[in-house]
One Martini backbone bead per residue (centre of mass of N, CA, C, O) as a GRO file, in nm:
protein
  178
    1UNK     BB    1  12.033   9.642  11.688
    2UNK     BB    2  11.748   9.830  11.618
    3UNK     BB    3  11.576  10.024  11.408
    4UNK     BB    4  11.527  10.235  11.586
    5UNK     BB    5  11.824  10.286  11.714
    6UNK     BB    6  11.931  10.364  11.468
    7UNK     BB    7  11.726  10.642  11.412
    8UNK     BB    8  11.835  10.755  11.671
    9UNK     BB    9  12.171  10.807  11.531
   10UNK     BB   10  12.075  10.903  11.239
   11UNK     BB   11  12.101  11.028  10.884
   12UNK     BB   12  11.982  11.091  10.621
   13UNK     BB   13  12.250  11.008  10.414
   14UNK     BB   14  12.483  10.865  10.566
   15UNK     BB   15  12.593  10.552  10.443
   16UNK     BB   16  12.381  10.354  10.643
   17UNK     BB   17  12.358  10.014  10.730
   18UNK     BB   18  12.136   9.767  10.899
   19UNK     BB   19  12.297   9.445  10.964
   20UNK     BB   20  12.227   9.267  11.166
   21UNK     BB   21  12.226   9.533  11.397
   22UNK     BB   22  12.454   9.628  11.236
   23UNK     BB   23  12.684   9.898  11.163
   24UNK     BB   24  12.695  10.007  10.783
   25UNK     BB   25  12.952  10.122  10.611
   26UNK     BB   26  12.966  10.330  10.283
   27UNK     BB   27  13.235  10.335  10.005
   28UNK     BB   28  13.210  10.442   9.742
   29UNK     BB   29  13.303  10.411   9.382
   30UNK     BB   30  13.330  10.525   9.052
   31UNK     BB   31  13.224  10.254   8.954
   32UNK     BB   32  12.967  10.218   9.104
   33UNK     BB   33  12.846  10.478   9.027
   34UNK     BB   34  12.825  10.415   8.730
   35UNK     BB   35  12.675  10.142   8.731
   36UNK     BB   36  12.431  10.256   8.845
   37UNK     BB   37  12.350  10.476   8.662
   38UNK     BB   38  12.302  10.227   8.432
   39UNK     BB   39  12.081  10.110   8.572
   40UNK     BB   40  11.883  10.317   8.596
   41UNK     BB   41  11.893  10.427   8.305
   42UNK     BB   42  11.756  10.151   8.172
   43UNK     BB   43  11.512  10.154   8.397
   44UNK     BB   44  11.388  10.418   8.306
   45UNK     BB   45  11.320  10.387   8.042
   46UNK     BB   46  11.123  10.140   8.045
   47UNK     BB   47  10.913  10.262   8.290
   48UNK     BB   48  10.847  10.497   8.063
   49UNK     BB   49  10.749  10.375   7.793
   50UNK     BB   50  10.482  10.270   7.996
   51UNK     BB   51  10.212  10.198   8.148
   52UNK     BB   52  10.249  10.006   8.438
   53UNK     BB   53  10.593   9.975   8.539
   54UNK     BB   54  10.650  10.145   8.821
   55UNK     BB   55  10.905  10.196   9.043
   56UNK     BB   56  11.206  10.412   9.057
   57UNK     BB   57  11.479  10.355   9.308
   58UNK     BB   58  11.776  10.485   9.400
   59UNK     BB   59  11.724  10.457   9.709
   60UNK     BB   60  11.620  10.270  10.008
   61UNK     BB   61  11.498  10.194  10.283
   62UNK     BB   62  11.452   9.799  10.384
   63UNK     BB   63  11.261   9.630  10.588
   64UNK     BB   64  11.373   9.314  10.791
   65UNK     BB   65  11.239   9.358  11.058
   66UNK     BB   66  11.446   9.446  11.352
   67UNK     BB   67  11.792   9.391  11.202
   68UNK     BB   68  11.691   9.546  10.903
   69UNK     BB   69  11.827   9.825  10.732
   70UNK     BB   70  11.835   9.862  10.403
   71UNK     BB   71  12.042   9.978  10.087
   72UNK     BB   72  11.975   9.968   9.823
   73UNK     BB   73  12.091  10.083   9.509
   74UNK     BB   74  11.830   9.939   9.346
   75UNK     BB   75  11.478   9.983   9.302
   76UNK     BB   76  11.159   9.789   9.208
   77UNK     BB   77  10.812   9.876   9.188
   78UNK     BB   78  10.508   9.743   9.147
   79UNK     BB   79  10.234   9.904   9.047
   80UNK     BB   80  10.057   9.737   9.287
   81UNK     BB   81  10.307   9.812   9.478
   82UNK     BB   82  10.267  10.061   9.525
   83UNK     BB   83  10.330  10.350   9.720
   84UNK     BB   84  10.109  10.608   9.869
   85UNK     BB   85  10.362  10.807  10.011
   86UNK     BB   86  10.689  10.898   9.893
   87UNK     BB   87  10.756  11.049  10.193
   88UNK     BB   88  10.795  10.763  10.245
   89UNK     BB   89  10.851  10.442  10.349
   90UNK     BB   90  10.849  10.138  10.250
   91UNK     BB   91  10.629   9.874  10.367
   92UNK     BB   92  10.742   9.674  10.168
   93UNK     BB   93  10.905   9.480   9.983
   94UNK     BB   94  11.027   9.479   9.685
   95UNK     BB   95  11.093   9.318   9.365
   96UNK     BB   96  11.350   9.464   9.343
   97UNK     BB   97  11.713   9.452   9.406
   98UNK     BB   98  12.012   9.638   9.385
   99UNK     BB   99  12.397   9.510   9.410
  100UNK     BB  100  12.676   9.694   9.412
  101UNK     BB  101  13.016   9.663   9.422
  102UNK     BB  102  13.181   9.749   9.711
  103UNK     BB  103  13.431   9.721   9.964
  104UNK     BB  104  13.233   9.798  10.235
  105UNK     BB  105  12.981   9.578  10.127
  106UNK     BB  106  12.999   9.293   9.977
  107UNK     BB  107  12.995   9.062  10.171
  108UNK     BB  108  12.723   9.143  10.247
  109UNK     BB  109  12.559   9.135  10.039
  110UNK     BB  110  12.592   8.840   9.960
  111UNK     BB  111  12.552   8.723  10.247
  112UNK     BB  112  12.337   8.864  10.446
  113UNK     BB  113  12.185   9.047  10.268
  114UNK     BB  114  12.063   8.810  10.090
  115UNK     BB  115  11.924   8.629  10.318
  116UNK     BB  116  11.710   8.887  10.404
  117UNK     BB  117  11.576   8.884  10.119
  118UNK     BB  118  11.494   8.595  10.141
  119UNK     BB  119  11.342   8.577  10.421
  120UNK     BB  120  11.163   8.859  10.290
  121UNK     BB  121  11.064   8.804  10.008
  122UNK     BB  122  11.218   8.842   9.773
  123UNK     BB  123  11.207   8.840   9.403
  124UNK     BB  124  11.460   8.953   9.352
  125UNK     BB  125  11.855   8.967   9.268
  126UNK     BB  126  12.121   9.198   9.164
  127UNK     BB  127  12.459   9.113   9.128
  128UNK     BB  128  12.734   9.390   9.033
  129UNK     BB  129  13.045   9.284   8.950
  130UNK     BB  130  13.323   9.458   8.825
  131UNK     BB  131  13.550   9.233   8.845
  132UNK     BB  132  13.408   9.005   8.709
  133UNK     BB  133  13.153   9.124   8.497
  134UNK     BB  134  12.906   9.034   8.670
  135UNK     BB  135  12.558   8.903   8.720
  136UNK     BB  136  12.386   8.827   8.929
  137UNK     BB  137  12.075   8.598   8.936
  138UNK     BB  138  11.783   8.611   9.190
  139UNK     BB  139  11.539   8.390   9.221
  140UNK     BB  140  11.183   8.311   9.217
  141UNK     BB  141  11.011   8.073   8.997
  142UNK     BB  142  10.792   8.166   9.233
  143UNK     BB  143  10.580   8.341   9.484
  144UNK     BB  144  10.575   8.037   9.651
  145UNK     BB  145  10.904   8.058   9.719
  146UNK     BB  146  11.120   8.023   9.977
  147UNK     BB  147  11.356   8.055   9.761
  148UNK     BB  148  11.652   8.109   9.552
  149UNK     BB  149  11.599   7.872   9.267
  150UNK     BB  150  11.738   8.103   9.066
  151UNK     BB  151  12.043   8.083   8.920
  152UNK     BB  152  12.272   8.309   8.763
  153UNK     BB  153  12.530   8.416   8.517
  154UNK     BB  154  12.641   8.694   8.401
  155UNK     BB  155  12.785   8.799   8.068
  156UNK     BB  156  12.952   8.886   7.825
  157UNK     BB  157  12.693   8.891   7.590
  158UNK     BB  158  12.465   8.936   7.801
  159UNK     BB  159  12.149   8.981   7.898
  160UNK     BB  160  11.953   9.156   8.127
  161UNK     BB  161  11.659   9.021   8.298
  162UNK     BB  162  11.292   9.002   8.328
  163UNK     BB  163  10.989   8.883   8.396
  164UNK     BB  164  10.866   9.153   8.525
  165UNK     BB  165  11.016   9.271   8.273
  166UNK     BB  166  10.927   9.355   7.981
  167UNK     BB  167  11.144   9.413   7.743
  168UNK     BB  168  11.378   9.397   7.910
  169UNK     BB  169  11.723   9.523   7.845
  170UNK     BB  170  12.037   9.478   7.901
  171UNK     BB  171  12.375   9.476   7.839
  172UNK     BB  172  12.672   9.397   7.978
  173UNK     BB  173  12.874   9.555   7.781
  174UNK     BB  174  12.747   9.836   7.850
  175UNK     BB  175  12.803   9.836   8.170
  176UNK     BB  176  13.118   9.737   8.169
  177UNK     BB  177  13.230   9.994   8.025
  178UNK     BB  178  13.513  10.196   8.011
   0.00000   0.00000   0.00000
């Protein structure tokens, strides 16, 4: 199925999206939702701090080709890369995307959903999973590198930072607090 075809068939916030042509239905827990809650939470106040900090959108469609259009748990576009009309779908692959393990799509993130982030010039990719307590962080070194050549591994103890973002941090212990 083509990207075309999915708009044909489906309905905004329907919580489907197409990973490599077929539709993913998406059915979060309410750890998902608590977890996102905490990470929009953070970069929200972080990218209010100060001007020129970039736009924080919980969750939007974005197109990779004509057979992935993903729906990251929660996006981070730089000032630079902001979109011109916020009533519109991005047209450019955001700087950083935030996925969430659900049941019903965890296997797509890690797998599928990773490959197309990175084909698609992702510069930065965090992996959220509340069973291990951890976030992977994939990113490019340069953003000329061809593929996520910086793989982190975080957990308690650790703070989830990023170089795109100065002066961010979140605690780990902070996010998986139950």
């Amino acid at each position: 199925m083509t990207v075309e075809d999915y708009y044909d068939i489906t309905v905004e916030g329907d919580r489907k999206q197409l990973v490599n042509g077929r539709i993913v239905v998406s059915d979060p827990k309410p750890i998902h939702d608590l977890l996102r809650a905490r990470v929009i939470a953070a970069l929200s106040v972080w990218s209010e701090a100060g001007p020129g900090r970039g736009l924080l959108i919980a969750g939007t469609d974005v197109r990779i080709g004509e057979h992935n259009l993903l729906n990251p748990d929660t996006v981070w576009i730089a000032e630079e890369n902001r979109p011109p009309d916020l009533r519109r779908y991005p047209d450019r692959i955001p700087d950083l995307c935030v996925e969430i393990r659900s049941p019903s799509t965890w296997r797509y993130d890690i797998g599928a959903k990773k490959d197309a982030y990175e084909r698609g010039g992702l510069p930065e990719l965090w992996l959220v999973d509340d069973r291990a307590e951890r976030v992977t962080v994939l990113r490019r070194s340069e953003p000329e590198a061809r593929t996520f050549d910086v793989e982190l591994e975080l957990s308690a103890g650790d703070d989830l930072t990023s170089p795109q973002l100065p002066g961010f941090a979140l605690p780990l212990e902070g996010l998986f607090r139950r």
